[in-house]
C-alpha positions in Angstrom: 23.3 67.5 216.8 23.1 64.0 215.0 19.5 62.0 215.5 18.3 58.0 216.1 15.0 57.8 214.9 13.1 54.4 215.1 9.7 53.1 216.2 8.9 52.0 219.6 5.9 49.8 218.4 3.3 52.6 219.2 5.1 55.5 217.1 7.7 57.3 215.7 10.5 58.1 218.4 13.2 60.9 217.3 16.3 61.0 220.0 18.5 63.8 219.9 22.4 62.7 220.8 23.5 66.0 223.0 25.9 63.8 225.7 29.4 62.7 225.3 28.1 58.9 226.1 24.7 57.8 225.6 23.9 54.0 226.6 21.1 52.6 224.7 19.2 49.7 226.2 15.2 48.8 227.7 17.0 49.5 231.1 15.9 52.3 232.5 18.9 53.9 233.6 20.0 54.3 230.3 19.8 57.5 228.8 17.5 56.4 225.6 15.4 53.6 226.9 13.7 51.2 224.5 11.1 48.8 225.7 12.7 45.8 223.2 12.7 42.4 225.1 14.8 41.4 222.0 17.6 43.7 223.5 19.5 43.4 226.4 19.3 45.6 229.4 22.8 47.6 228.6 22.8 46.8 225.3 25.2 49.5 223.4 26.8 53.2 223.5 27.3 56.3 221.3 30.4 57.5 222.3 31.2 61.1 220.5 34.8 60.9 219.2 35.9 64.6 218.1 33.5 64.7 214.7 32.7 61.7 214.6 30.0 59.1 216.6 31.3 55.8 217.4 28.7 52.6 217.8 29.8 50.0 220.2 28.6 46.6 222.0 28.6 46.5 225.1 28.3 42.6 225.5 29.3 39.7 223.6 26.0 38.7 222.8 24.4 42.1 222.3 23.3 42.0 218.7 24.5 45.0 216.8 24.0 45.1 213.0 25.1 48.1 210.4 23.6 48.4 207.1 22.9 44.7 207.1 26.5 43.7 208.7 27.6 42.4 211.7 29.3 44.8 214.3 31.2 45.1 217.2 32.5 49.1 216.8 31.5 51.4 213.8 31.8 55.1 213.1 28.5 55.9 212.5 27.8 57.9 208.9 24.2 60.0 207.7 21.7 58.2 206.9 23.1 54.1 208.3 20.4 51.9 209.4 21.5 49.9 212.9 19.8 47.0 214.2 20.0 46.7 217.9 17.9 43.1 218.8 14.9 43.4 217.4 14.6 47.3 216.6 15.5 49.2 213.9 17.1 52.7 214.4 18.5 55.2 211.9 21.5 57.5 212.2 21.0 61.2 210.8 23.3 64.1 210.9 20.1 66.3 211.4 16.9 66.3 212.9 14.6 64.4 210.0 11.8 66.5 208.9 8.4 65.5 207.6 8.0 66.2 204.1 5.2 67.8 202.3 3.9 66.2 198.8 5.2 67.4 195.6 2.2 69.2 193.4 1.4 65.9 191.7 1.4 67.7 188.2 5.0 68.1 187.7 5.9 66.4 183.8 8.5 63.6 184.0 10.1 65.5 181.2 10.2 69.5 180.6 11.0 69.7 176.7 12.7 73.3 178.0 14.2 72.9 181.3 15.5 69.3 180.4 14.8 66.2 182.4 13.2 66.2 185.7 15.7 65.9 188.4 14.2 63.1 190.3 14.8 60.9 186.7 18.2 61.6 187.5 17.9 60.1 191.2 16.6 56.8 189.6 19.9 56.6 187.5 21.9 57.2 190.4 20.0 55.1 192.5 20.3 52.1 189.8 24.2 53.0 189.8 24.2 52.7 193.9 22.2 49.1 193.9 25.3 47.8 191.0 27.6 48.3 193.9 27.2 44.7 195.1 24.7 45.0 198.2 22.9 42.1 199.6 19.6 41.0 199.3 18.1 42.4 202.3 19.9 45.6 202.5 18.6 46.1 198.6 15.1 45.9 199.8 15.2 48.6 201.9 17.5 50.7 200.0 15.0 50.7 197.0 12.3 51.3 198.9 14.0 54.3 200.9 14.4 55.2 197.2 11.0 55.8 195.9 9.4 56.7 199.3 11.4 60.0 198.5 11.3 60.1 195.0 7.3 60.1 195.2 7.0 61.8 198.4 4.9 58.8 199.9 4.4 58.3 203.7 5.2 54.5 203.4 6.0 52.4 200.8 6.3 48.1 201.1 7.9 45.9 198.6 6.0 42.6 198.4 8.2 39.2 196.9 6.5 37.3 194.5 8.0 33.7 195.0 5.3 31.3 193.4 2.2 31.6 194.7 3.1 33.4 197.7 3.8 36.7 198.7 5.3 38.1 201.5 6.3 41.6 202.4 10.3 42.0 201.9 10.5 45.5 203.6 7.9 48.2 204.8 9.5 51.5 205.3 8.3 55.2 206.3 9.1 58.8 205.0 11.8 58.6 208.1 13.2 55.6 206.6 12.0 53.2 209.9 11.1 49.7 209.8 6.9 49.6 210.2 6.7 46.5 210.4 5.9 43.3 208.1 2.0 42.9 208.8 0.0 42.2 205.9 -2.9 43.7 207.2 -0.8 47.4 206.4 -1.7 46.8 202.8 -5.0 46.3 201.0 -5.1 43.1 199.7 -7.8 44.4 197.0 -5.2 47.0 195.4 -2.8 44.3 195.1 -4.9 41.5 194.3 -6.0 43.5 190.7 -2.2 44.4 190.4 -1.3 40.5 190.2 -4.1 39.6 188.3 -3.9 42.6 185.6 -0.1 42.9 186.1 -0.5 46.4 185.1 0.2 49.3 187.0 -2.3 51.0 189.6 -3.3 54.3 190.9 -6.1 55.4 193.1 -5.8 59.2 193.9 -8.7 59.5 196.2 -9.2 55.6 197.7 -11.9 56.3 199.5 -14.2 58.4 196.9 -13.3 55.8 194.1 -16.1 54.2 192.3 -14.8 50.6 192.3 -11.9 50.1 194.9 -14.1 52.4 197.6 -16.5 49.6 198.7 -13.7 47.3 199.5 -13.3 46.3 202.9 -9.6 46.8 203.4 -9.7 49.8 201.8 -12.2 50.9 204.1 -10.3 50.1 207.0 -6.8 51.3 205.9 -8.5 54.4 206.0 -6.6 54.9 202.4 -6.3 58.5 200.9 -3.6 57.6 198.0 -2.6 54.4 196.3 0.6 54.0 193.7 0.8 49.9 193.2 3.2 48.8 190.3 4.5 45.0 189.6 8.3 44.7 189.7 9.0 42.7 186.2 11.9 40.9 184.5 12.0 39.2 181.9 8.1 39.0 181.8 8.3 37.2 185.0 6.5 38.8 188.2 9.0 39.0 191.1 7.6 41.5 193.5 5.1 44.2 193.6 5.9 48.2 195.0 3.1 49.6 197.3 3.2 53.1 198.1 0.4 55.3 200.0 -0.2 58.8 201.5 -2.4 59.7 204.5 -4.3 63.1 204.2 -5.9 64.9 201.2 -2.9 67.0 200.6 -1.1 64.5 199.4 -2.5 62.6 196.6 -0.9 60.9 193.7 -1.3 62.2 190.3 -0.8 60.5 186.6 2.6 62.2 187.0 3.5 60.0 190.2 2.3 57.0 188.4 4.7 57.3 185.4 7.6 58.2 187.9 7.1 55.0 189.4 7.0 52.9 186.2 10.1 54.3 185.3 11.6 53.3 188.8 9.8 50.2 188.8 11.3 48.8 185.4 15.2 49.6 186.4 14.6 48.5 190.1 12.7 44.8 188.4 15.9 44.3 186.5 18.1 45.0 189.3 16.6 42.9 192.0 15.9 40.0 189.7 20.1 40.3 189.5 20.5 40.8 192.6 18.1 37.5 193.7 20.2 35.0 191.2 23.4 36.1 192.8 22.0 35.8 196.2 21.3 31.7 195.3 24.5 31.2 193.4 26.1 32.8 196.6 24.5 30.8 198.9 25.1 27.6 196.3 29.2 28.1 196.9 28.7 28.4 200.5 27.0 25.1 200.5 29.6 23.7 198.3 32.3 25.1 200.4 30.8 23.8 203.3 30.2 20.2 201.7 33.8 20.3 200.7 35.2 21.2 203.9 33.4 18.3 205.3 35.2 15.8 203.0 38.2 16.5 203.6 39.8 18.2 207.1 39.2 22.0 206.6 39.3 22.2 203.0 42.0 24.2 203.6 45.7 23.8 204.0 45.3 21.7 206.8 44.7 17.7 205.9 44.9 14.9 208.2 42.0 11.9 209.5 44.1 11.1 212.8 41.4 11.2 215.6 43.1 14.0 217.4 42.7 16.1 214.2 39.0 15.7 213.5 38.8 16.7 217.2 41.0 19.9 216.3 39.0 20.6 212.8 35.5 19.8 214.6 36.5 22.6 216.9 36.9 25.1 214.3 34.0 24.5 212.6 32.3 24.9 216.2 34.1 27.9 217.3 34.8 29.7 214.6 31.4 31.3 213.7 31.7 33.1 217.4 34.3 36.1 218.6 35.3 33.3 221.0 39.6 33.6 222.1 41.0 31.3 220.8 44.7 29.8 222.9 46.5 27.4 220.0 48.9 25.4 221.6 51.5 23.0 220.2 54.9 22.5 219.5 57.0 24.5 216.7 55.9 23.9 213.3 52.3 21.9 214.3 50.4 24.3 211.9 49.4 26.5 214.9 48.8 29.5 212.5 47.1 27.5 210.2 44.2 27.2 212.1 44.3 30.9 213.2 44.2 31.6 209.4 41.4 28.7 209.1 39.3 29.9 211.9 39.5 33.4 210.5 38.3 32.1 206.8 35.5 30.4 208.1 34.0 33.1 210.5 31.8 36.4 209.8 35.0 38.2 210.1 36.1 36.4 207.0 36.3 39.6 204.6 38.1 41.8 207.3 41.8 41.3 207.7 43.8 39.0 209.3 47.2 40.2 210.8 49.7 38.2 212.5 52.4 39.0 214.9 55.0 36.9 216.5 55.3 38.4 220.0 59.0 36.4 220.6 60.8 37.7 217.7 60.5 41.9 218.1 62.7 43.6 220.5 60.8 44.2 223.8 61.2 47.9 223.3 59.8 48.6 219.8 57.0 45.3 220.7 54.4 47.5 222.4 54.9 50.1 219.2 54.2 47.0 216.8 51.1 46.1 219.0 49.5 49.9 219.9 50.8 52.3 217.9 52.4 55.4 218.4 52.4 59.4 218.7 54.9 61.5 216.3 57.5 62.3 219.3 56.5 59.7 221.8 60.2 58.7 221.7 63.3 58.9 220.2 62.7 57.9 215.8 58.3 58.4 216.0 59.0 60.5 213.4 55.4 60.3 212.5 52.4 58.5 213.9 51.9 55.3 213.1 49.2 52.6 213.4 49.5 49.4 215.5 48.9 45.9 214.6 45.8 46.1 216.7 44.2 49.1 214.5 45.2 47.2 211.1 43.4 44.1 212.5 40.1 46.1 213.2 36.5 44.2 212.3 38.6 41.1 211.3 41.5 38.5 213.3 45.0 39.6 215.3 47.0 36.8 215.6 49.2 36.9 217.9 51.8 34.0 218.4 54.5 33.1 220.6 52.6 34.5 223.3 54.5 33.4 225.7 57.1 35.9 225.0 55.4 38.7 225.7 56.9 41.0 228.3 54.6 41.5 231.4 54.2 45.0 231.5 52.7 44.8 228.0 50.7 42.1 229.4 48.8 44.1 231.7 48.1 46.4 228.1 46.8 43.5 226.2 44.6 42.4 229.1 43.4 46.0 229.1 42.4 45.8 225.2 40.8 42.6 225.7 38.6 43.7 228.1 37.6 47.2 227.3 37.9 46.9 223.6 40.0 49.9 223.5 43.7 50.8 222.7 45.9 53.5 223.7 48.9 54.6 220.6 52.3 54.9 222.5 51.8 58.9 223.6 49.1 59.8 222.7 46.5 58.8 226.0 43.0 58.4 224.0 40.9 55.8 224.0 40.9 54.4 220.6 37.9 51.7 220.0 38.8 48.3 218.1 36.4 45.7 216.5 39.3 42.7 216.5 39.1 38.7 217.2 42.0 37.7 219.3 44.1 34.2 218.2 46.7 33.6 220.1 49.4 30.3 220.2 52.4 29.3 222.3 54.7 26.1 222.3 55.1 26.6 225.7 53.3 25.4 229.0 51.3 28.6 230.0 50.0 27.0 233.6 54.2 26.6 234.3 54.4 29.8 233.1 52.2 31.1 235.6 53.7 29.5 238.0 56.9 31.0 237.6 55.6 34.0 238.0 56.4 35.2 234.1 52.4 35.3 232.7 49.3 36.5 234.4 46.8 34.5 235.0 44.1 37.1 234.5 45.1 37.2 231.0 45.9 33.6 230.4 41.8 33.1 231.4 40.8 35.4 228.7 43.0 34.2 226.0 41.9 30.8 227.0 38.4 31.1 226.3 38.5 27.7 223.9 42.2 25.7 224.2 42.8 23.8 220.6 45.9 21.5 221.4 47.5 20.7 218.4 49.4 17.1 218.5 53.2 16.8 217.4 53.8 15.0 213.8 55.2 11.7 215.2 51.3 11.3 217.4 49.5 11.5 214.3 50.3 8.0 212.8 49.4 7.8 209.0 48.9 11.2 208.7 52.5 11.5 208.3 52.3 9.6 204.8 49.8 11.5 203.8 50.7 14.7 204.3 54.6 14.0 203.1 52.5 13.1 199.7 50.5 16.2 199.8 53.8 18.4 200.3 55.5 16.9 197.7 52.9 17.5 194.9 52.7 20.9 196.0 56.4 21.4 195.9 56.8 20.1 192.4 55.1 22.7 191.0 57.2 25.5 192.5 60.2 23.0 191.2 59.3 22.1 188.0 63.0 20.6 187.0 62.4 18.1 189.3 62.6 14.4 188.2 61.0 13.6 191.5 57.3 12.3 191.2 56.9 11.0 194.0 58.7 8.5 197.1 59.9 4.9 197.1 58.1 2.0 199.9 61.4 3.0 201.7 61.2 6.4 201.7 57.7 6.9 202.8 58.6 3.9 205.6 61.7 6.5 206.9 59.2 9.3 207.0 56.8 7.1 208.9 58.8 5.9 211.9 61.1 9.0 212.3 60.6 11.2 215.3 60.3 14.7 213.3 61.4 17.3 215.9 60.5 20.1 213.8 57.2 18.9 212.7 56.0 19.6 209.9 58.0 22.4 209.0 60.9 20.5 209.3 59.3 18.0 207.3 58.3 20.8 204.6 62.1 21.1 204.7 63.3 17.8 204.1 60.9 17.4 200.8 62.0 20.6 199.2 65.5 19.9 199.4 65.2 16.4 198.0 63.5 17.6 195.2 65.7 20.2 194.1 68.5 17.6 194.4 67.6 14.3 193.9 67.6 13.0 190.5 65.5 9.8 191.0 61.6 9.6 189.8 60.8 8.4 193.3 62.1 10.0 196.5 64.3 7.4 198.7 65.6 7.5 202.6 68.9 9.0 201.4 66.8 11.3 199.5 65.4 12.6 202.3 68.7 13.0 204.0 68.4 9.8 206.3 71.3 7.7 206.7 70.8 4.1 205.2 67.0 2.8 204.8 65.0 1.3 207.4 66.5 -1.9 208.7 64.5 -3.6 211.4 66.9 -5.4 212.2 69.5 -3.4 213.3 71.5 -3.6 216.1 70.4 -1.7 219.2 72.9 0.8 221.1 72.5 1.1 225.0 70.5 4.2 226.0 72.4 6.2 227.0 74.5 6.8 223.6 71.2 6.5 222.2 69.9 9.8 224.6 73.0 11.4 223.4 72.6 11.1 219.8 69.1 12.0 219.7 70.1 15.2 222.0 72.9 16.1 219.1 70.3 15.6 216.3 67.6 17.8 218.1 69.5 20.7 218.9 71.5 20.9 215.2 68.2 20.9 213.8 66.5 23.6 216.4 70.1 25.5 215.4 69.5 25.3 212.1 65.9 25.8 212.1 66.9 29.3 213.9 69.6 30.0 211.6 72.3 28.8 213.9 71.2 31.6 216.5 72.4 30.1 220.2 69.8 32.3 222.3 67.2 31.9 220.0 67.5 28.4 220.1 67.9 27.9 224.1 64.9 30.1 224.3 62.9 27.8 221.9 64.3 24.6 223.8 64.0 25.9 227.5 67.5 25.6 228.0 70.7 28.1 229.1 72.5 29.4 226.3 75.9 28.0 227.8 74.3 24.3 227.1 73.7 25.4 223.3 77.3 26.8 223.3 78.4 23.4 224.2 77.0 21.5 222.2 78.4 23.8 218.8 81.9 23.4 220.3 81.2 19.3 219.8 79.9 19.9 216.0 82.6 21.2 215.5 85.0 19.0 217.3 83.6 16.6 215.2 
């Protein structure tokens, strides 16, 4: 059976996982209890899937961190180190066992046998730290790293930055957090270490001649010292403390020049490892400065006051597994800030998947979403994975909500509560780790009404509502962005003499009404630059009749009502590729009044 091992501020604490479920949190009716105020009172749960041991949160704001990354689910592996408020636990296959002390006289190198083995474990060590871990988790990794390799009790590795020094991790033989107090180390061993920067080994603290009198060496109660500086480029960045508790286990000349070799790859390494940590944190900062210029930074541009609302509530949000409900008409950019809130939150390097809930067949949509068995029904020739699975630790997306059938409804409400999903057929649990966007163009609250979306669900979609605002609300923005497609489409054209739009042109784009939004905007600029040959983009151009003439002569209403009713649906038609139910379905309509209306195009 599979272990946690951590330290419950008095001592080591080994908890052997023999149930099914076991809840972890300072409760007491959980099955392992710890006394962490930092943790909340049901905090998270084991669950044993088959082989395997599955982590989970069981709250929102339950803090659960894996090998130094945020968490929702995980499939626990030997030897992961998991953060639960402000305890450390470890994950082991087997029970750990203490480890007895290597006769300090074994020779680095053995001119028969060949290298020693553990010189071997410092190569592959230096190969595993290459991989691209973080600061933090490269602490403790090196340090779980020579604890073993020297068969230490503890081990700390104290940063150098300046003048100061602080203690960057303090690990034990069970690889457990013990703690960041500075009173754990002598500060006479180090002090000489610093000043000398030479390594240092006392094999019998106590007993020794100089270091014996000291006062925290007295108190430590020290048996065995190993302290080495961490160097690179002849610049002190850290110092590696190791020491051993009994007389059994004290540190030879052997253990010393073990951990000189270690320490001279490890310097290099972290010194790496510390420059790429501030260059990292330099783009971030950049990114951040950049987004704040300009909208998002992203693909989405605009200084109308109801969009600095919409990107000051991504920037807010987006940080948080908060559901987010995007509403707006067709073509506002609705995905855009799914794909924008995605990029800028923790789930940033997971994947985003979307799914447009309105334009799969009801009966292969719950497939799309869950999964399914091989066999559930007629064509699952094999199993198959489900939007939902392919989305896990990152973003599902899924839009047109309002199209979803209500008996997969009561499904997604299940998922969003329980964090679980069932494959089509197969009737296990399946645990997902997913961020839920979801956007409609319709009117959710008259949805419910009608009796054709649950509430329930609608409230936990709805956690934060962004409203995005049609094109022909956002005043200037209109300009700008028309200027901003254009430049990108003339790269993807490049036999384009268009460069850019005449006063007249830009004053067409202004004042027209722009059904389709942006997309249909996108629309109107890519065909005038494939087929215009004028430098400058005019109202013709852009497939306007005549240029903006202020003063024309008005027509009464009513024809008016008319003509702007023709316009709007030919462009929903064609938008939907001249599909009638399609189209009545996007403009709340019967199909019969789309029918109509062809029958006149064509008339005319």
């Amino acid at each position: 059976m599979p272990f946690l091992t951590f330290h419950d501020g008095e001592a080591v604490q080994r908890f052997e996982l023999t149930r099914k479920l076991t809840g972890i949190g300072r409760s007491p009716d959980n099955k392992l209890v710890i006394p962490d105020e930092a943790m909340l009172p049901h905090h998270a749960q084991v669950l044993r899937d088959g082989k395997s041991w599955v982590l989970s949160s069981l709250d929102r704001n339950a803090p659960l961190v894996v090998n130094g990354k945020d968490r929702r689910h995980w499939s626990l592996k030997d030897g992961d180190l998991i953060m639960l408020g402000g305890t450390e636990l470890t994950f082991t296959l087997t029970e750990p066992s203490s480890r007895s002390a290597r006769p300090p006289t074994v020779p680095v190198l053995n001119a028969v046998s060949g290298p020693d083995p553990r010189v071997e474990k410092i190569a592959t060590f230096a190969e595993k730290l290459l991989l691209g871990m973080q600061v933090p988790e490269i602490f403790k990794t090196l340090l779980d790293a020579v604890i073993d390799l020297c068969g230490a009790n503890k081990g700390f590795l104290i940063h150098l930055e300046g003048n100061s020094l602080h203690i960057a991790a303090a690990r034990n033989i069970d690889r457990v957090d013990i703690g960041s107090d500075s009173a754990q180390v002598s500060d006479s061993v180090v002090a000489q270490v610093i000043k000398q920067r030479h390594p240092l080994i006392v094999a019998d603290a106590l007993n020794d001649t100089i270091l014996g009198q000291s006062r925290s060496v007295v108190d430590l109660k020290l048996n065995s010292v190993m302290c080495v500086p961490l160097l690179a480029r002849d610049t002190m960045i850290g110092i590696l403390y190791l020491g051993n508790e009994g007389l059994d286990r004290l540190f030879g000349p052997a253990d010393l020049e073990l951990l000189k070799i270690f320490a001279a790859q490890a310097g290099l390494i972290l010194h790496n490892a510390l420059l790429l940590n501030e260059l990292r944190v330099e783009n971030e900062d950049l990114a951040r400065e950049v987004a704040a210029g300009s909208g998002l930074g992203g693909a989405m541009i605009g200084s109308h006051p109801k969009m600095t609302e919409v990107f000051r509530m991504i920037d807010r949000v987006a940080p948080t597994d908060i559901s987010l409900l995007v509403t707006g008409e067709t073509g506002t950019g609705k995905e855009l800030v799914a794909r924008e809130t995605h990029a800028r939150s923790n789930r940033r390097t997971g994947p985003f998947i979307s799914i447009n809930c309105g334009a799969i067949p009801e009966n292969l949509l719950e497939s799309e979403l869950f999964g399914h068995k091989k066999g559930a029904f007629t064509g699952a020739i094999s199993d198959k994975q489900g939007k939902f699975e392919d989305a896990n630790g990152g973003t599902l997306f899924l839009d047109e909500i309002g199209e979803m059938p209500m008996h997969l409804q009561v499904k997604l409400l299940r998922v969003l509560q329980e964090r679980e999903i069932e494959r089509v057929g197969e009737g296990r649990a399946r645990p997902v780790d997913i961020r839920v966007v979801s956007a409609t163009n319709k009117d959710l609250t008259v949805e419910i009404e009608a009796g054709r979306f649950r509430q329930d669900l609608y409230y936990r979609l709805n956690e934060i509502h962004v409203a995005l605002p049609a094109l022909r609300e956002r005043g200037d923005d209109i300009q700008l962005i028309a200027q901003h497609l254009q430049k990108r489409f003339a790269k993807l054209y490049p036999d384009s003499k268009a460069r850019g739009f005449t006063p007249e042109g830009l004053e067409a784009i202004r004042h027209y009404v722009w059904p389709g939004n942006v997309r249909q905007l996108e629309n109107r600029i890519k065909k005038a630059l494939v087929l215009s040959d004028s430098p400058l983009l005019t109202p013709g151009d852009l497939g306007f009749v005549g240029e903006v003439d202020p003063e024309r002569r008005w027509a009464p209403l009513k024809d008016a009502q008319e003509d702007f009713q023709q316009r709007y649906i030919r462009q929903c038609l064609e938008f939907h590729e001249w599909n009638k139910a399609a189209t009545a379905r996007a403009l709340d309509v019967d199909p019969r009044t789309i029918f109509r209306y062809i029958e006149k195009f064509k008339d005319d």
